[in-house]
N, C-alpha and C positions, 0 to 999 in steps of 0.2 A: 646932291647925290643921296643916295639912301645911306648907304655906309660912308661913313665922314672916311672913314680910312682906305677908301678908293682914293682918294682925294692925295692924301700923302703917298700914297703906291706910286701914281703920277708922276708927283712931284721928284721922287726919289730914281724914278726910272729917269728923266729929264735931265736931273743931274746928276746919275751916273757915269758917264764921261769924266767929267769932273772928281770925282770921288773917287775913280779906279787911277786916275793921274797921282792924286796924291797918295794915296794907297802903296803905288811902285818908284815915286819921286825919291832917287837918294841924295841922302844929306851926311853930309859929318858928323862926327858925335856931337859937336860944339851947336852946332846949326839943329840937327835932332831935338836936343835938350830944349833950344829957343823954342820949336814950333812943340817940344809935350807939355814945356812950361804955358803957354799961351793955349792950351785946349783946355789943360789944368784950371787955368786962373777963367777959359773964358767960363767953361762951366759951373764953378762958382761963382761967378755974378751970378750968373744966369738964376743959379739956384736961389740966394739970397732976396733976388728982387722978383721971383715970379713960382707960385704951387702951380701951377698951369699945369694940365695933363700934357699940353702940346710943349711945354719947356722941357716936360721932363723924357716926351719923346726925344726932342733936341737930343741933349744930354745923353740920352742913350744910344742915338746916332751917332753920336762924337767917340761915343767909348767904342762903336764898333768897328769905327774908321782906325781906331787908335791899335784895335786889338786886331784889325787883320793887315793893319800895319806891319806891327811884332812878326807876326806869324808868315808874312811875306818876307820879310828880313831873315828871318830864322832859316826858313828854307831855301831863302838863295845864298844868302852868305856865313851861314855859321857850320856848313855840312863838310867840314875837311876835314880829315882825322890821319891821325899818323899810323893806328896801327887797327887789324880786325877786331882786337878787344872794344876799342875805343868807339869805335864806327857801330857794335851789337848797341854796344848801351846807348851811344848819342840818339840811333834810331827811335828807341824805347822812350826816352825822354819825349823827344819831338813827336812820336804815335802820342806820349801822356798829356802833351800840350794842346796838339789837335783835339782829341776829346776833350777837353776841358773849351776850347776854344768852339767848337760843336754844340756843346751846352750852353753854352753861354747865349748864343746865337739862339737857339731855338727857348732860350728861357724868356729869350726878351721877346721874340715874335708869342707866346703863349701871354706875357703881362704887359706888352703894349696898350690892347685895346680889354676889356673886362668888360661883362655883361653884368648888371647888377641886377635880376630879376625879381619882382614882386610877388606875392602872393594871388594867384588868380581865384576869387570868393568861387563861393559853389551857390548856385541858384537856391530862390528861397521855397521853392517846391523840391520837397528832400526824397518825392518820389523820383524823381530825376537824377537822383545822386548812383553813381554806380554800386553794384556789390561789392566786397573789399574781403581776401581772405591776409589774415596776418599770421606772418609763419614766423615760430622762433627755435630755429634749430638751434640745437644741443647734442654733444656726444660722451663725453667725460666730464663736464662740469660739475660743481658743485650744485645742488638745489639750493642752499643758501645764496647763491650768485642768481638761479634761472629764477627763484620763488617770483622775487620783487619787478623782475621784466616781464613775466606771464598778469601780476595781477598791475601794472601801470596800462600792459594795454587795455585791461577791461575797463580801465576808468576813459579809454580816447570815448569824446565826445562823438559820437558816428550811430546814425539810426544801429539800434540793436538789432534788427531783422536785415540788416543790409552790411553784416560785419562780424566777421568767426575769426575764433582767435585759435591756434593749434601750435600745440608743444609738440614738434619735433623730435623725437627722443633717439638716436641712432643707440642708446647706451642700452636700451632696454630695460632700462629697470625700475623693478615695481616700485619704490617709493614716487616715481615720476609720475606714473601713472594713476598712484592713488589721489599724490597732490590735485592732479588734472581733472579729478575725477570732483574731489573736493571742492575745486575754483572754478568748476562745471567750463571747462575751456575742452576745446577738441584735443584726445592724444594719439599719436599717428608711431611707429615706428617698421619697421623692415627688416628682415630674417639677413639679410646680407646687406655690409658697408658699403658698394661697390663704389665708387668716385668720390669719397667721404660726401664732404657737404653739399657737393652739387649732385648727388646722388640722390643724398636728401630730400632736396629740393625739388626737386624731377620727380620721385617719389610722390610727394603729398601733392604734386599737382595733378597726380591721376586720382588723387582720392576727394579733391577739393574742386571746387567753380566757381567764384569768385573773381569778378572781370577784372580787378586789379589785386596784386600781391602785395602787400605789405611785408617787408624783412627786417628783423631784428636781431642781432646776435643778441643770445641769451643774456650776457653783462649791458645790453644796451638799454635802458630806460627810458619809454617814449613820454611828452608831455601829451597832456589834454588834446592840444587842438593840432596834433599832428597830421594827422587825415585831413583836417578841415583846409591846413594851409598849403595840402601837395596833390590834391583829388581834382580841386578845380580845373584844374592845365589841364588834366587828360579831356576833360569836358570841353574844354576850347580848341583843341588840337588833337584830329584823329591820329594822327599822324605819331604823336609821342609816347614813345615807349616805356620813358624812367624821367624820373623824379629821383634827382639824389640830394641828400644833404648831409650838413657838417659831421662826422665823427667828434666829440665832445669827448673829454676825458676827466669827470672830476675826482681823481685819482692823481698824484702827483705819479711820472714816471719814473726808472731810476736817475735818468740824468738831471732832473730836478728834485729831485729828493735828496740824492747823496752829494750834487755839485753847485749847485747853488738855490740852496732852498732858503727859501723867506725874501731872493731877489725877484723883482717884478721884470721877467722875463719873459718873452711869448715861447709857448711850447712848440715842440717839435715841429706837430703837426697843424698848425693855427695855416703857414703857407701853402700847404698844400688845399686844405680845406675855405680857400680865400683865393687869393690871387689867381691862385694857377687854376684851379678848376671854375673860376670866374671866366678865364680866359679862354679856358676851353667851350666853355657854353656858349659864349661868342662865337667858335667855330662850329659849334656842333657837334663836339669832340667831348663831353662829358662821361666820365670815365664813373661804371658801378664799382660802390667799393664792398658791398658786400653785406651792406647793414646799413639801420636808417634811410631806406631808399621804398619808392614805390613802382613793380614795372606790368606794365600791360600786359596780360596771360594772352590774348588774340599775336600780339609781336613774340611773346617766348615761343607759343605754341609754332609758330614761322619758321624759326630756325633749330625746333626739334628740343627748346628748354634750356637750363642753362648748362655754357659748356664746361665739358668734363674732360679736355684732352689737357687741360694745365693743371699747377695748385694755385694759380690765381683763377679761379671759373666767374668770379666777379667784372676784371679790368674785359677777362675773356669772351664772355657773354655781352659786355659792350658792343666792342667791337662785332661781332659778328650783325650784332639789330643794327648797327650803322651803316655796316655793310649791303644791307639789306634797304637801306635807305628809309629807317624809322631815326627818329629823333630823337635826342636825348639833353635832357636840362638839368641845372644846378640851382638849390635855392640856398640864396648863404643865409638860413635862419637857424640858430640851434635847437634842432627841435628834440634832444635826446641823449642822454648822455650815459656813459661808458667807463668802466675797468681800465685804467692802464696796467701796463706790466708791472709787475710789483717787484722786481729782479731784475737784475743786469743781463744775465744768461737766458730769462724768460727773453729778455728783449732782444737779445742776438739772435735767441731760435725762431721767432716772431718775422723779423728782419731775412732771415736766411730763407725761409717760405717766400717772401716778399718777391724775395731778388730772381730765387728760380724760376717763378711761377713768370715774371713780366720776361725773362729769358727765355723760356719756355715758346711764348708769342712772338719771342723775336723769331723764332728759330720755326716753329710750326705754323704762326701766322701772320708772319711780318707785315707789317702794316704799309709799308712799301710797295709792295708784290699784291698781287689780283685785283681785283673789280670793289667798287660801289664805293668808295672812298673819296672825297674831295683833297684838294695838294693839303689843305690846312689840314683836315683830318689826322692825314698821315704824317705832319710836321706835328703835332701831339701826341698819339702815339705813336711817332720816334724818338721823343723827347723820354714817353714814359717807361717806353720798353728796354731803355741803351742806358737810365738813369744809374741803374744797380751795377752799370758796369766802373765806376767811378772807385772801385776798390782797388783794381791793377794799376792805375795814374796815381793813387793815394799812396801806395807802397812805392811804385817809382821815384816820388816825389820826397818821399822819405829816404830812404837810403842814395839817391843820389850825391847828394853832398859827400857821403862816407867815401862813396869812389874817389874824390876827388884826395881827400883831405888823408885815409889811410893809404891809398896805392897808388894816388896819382894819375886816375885817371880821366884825360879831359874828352871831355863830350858835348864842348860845345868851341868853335872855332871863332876868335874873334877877342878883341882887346873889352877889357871889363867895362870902360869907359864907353865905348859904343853902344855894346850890349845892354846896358845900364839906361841907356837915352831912349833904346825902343822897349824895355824891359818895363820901368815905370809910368810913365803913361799909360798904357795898357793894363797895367794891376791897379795904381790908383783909379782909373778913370773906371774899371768893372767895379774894382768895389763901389767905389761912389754913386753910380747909378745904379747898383741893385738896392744901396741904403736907401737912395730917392725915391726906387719905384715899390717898393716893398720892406721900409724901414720897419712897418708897424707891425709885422707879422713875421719878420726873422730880421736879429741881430746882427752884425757883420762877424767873422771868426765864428759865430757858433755852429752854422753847419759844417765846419770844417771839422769842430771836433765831434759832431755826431758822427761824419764819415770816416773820421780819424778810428772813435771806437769801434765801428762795425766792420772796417777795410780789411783786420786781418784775418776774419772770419768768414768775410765773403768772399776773397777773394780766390779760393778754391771751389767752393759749390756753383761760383757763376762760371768759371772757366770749365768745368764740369759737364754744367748745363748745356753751353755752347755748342761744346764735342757732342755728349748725349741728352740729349734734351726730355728723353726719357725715364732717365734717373733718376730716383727719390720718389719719397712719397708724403704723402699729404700731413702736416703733423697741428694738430689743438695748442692753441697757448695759453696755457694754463692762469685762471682769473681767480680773483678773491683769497689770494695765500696773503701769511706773514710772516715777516722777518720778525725774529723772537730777539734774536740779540744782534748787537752789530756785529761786521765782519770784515775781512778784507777779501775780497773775489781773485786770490791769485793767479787762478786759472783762465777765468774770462781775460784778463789782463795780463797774462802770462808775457806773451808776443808783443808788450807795450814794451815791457819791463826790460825787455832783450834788447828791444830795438832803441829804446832811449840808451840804456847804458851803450849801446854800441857808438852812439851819435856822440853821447860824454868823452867818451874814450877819442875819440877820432877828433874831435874839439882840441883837445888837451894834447895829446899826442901832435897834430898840427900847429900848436902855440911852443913848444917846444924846441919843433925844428923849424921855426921862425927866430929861436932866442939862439939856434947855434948857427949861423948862416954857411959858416966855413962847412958844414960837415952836408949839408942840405940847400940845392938848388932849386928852392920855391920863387914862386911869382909872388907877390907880397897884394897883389890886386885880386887877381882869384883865390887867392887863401883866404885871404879877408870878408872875399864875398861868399863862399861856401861857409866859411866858421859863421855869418850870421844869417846863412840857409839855415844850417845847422842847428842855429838855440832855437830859431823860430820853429821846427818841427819839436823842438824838445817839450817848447809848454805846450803844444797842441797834445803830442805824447804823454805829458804829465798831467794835462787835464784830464784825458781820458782812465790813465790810472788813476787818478782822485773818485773817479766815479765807480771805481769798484771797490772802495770804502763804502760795504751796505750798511746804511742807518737804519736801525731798530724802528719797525712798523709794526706793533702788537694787536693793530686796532683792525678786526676783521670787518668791521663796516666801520666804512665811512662817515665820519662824523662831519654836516654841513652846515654853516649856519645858516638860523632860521631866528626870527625876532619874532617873536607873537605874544600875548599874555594867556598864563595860564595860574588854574587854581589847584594849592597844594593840599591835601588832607592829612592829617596826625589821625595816629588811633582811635585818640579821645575824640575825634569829630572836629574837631578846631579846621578851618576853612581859611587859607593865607593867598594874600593876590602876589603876583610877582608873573616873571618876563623870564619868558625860556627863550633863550642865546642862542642853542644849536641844536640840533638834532640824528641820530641814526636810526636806524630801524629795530637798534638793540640797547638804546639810551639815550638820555637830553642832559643839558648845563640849564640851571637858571639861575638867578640872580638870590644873590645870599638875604632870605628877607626874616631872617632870626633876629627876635630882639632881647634884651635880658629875662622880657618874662617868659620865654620859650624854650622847652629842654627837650630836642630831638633826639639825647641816646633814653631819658623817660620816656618819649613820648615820641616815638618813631612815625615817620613819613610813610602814608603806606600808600595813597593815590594821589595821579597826577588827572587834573580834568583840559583837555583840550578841545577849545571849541574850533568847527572849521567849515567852510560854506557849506557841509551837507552836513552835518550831523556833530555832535559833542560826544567823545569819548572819556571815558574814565578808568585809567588803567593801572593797576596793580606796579608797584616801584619796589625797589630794595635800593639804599644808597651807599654811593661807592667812596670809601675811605683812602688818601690817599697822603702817600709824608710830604710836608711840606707845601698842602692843598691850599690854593690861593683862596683866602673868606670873603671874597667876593661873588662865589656863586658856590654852589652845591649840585653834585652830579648824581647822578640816578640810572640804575641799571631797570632794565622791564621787566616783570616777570609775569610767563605764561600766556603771550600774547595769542590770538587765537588768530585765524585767517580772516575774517573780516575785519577784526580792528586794524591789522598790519595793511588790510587793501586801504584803508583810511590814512594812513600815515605816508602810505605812497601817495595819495591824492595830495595827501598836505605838504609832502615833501617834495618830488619831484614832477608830479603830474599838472602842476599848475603852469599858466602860461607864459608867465616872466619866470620862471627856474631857472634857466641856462643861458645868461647873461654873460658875452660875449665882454672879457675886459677891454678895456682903452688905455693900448699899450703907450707909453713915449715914445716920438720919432727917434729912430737911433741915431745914433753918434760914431761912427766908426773909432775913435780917438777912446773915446767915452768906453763903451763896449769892448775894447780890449784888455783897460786897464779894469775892469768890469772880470775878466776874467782870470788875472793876474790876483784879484782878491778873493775869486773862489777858489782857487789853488793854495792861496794861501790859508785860507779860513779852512779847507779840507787838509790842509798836511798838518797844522800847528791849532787846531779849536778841539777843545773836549768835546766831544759826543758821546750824549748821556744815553741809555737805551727809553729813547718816550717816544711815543704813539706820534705820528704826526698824519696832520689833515690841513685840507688845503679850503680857504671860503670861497666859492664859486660858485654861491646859490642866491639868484635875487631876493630882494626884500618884499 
């Protein structure tokens, strides 16, 4: 067959019958237990003795027999309640379990199958190559943040007569315009905001023609041969309207910065820009994210540009070219890299856009509802548009326990022992096969505490959105700040602080009237089992608190390493070799190559010479003193860098074609990775943090 996974669809519908039998077969808790212990044990052989992508189907077929198990169980036999109090909330749980069980389901049809696509070359007659306009909007940003992604694109490798590069500017202001003027790039701006950035957008596409659009948010920094490895496809395929690739962040964010920095953990967003939009590209479901992407102006121009009815116009304008039956692909190559949030509260306000915006779609253009869609299509975004709503099951899931444990309230019918037999299978068997299918790009527990810290922030503006889907409006996240000294984010984390101590209380308060039994007629099996719901939501709780301890980030650029050798100058003329270590666009480290017969505070440093494939610079230094300075290297501030030498430093620094070097994470360990977290909480509650600069290496050699 063409698609190997017709092939399993078959198979699966064949033995259907079968699967739905044991699916609704009841057992005893005793008998239960045998048949989750034997799914348990079989899937680790399985795993143990084969990486097979078809094992780890398997396996994931097992967990889903196991979890609509649960979820069959739950709803025939755990729905009896003694009183309407009990009955509201038991409802609420079992709605939080369904969504979560929904997700689940549709995570695994989006990373079953993954398309891993190549770069398609572009022919060696470059008359053939299309026109290309490269837009990089801007509305409030710093120039220090837009400087260096205006001049990286002028270094992409792309006939010059066949490639305009144009600054955006919605902010209108003339320093932007004189920069534009200076780096000889197009600058475009507009008398009115109207739809922020897809307004923008829309905008300079009447001013511009250029057969394909290149997008970059202004923090986003492209390499060299960006163009070269996403132009080709459109030449192969009339039919494709966008080229997206990875979001790169070499910027630590706050939840790695303040919660476990210096551990080797994949970030945030490494899943999303991997597995899941691998999987979608296998459907056809490839989702614009708004940057780093290339889309066919003949396909915008079809559906009237991009849209402006949400604050996601990105995910939104997908949709709509697919709808239209244009095509849309994923290349997982780093081609570009990016600002993360530099703040916890940047990243909530960041997050809260996110959430409305893919709400927004749920509500104005469900993906469900009208024409041009294939089932998979709309089984991705269903997945993408219903994700944000994972904040109301997040707070369910959290104060649940308390019902039980302060007021006694049960909400689920049924002996613990039972419930415990369809309970685990099902949680073991998910986690396990999300580790197997997607270990290397998200840890086990750790999206739990992303969702943990964002749930009680969104859980208002998505329920919001739902009712008025018109609500709100478009807001910038603010790139390239610093934290000056550390702090603690009380406020972002206010709602943690309440909600942990409430869970403390209700813990404590429940061990209590366990220790007086005459005065208090507790079940000793669901108190038990609610007290360690309970501490489990606590560290998730206090991880999330730990991340709003801001660590001191003084350092307004980014310092990357880079290994090259360069030549030092003293006043007197003296000429020294030595190895610069890292680099910013506002200073370098190099290797300490002082020897007794040398006196740098006589005989000051005043240029560094770097040589680099197009040209040798030589640039003016001041060096940076510092208490307690390791003598191993010696660091260097720039002075008076002019715009050409700085467009050379981007060549050297991020515009080269191994720059954005994709780590190779460890396979995770669910076991592992827990207690992984247990030591960032602890190293965040009990480690001195000093106020210093930190920077993360994620720059190839």
């Amino acid at each position: 067959m063409k698609h190997p996974y017709l092939t399993v669809f078959f198979l699966i519908a064949i033995a259907l019958p079968v699967l739905v039998l044991v699916i609704v077969a009841p057992m005893s808790a005793h008998n239960q237990f045998i048949f989750g212990l034997s799914m348990i044990g079989a899937c680790l052989i399985a795993h143990f003795c084969s990486k097979r992508h078809f094992v780890s189907f398997c396996i994931m077929m097992v967990a889903v027999v196991c979890s609509t198990r649960y979820m069959f169980f739950r709803i025939t036999q755990t729905l009896v309640f003694p009183s309407w109090i009990d009955m509201i909330f038991g409802i609420l749980l079992l709605i939080a379990e369904l969504y979560v069980y929904m997700v689940l389901l549709l995570s695994f049809f989006q990373l079953s199958w993954s398309l891993k696509r190549k770069i398609v070359p572009l022919p060696k007659d470059t008359s053939l190559w299309p026109t290309v306009d490269v837009y990089i909007p801007t509305y409030n940003e710093s120039l220090d943040v837009v400087r260096d992604t205006v001049l990286a694109a002028q270094c992409l490798e792309y006939p010059k007569d066949k490639m305009k590069v144009y600054l955006l500017d919605d902010g209108k202001r003339k320093e932007f315009a004189a920069f534009a003027t200076e780096a000889n790039v197009g600058y475009i701006t507009r008398q009115k905001n109207d739809h922020a950035k897809a307004g923008n957008l829309n905008h300079a596409m009447t001013l511009t023609n250029g057969e394909l659009i290149a997008i970059f948010d202004c923090d986003h920094i492209t390499t060299k041969i960006f163009l070269q490895s996403t132009v080709g496809a459109f030449l192969k395929d009339d039919k494709l309207a966008l080229m997206q690739t990875p979001h790169h962040f070499y910027s630590p964010d706050p939840i790695q910065r303040n919660l476990y920095l210096g551990r080797d953990i994949p970030p945030e967003n490494d899943l999303f820009y991997g597995p899941i939009q691998r999987g979608n590209d296998n459907w056809n479901a490839t989702f614009f994210c708004g940057s780093c992407a290339v889309i066919r102006r003949k396909a915008l121009d079809e559906i009237g540009g991009f849209a402006v009815e949400t604050v996601t116009e990105d995910a939104h304008t997908a949709l709509r070219l697919q709808r239209r039956g244009w095509k849309t692909a994923f290349l997982d190559h780093i081609l570009a890299g990016g600002l993360a949030t530099e703040k916890l509260v940047q990243h909530l306000q960041q997050r809260n856009r996110w959430a409305r915006g893919m709400i927004q779609i749920f509500r104005l253009d469900n993906p469900l509802l009208g024409k041009g869609l294939s089932f998979a299509q709309r089984l991705c975004y269903l997945s993408a548009t219903t994700y944000f709503f994972f904040a109301v099951p997040c707070i369910i899931f959290m104060v649940t326990p308390m019902l039980y444990l302060i007021f006694g309230i049960s909400i689920v019918h049924g002996s613990v022992g039972l419930l415990l037999s369809y309970a685990l299978p099902h949680l073991v068997l998910s986690i396990f096969s999300n580790s197997r299918l997607y270990g290397n790009y998200r840890y086990s527990f750790w999206g739990q505490i992303y969702d943990t810290i964002l749930s009680f922030h969104l859980v208002l503006p998505t329920l919001v959105t739902l009712f008025l889907p018109h609500h709100g409006s478009f807001n910038v996240t603010d790139k390239g700040q610093t934290v000056e000294k550390a702090f603690f984010d009380a406020t972002s984390v206010r709602p943690h602080l309440i909600t942990l101590g409430l869970l403390i209380f209700a813990v404590i308060f429940s061990i209590v009237k366990l220790s007086i039994p005459s005065y208090f007629d507790l079940q000793l099996g669901p108190t038990l089992l609610n007290i360690f719901w309970a501490c489990v939501n606590s560290i998730l709780l206090l991880a999330a608190i730990c991340v709003g301890r801001e660590t001191a980030n003084k350092r307004k650029m980014q310092r990357l390493y880079l290994e090259t050798p360069v030549n030092v100058y003293q006043a007197s003329g003296i000429c020294s070799r030595t190895v610069m270590r890292d680099l910013s666009m506002g200073g370098c480290r190099v290797d300490n190559f002082v020897t007794g017969e040398l006196n740098l505070d006589e005989d000051p440093i005043t240029d560094i010479e770097i040589a680099t494939d197009y040209t040798t610079m030589c640039v003016p230094v001041k060096r940076i003193h510092r208490e307690n300075e390791n003598e191993e290297f010696l660091r260097f501030a720039f002075v008076n860098v002019d715009l050409d030498t700085r467009r050379e430093f981007v060549r050297l620094l991020f515009s080269r074609a191994d720059t954005w070097v994709r780590p190779d994470y460890k396979k995770d360990n669910p076991i592992r990775s827990f207690i992984t977290i247990l030591a960032c909480i602890k190293d965040s509650l009990f480690s001195k943090r000093k106020n210093e600069d930190i920077h993360v290496s994620v720059v190839g050699k």
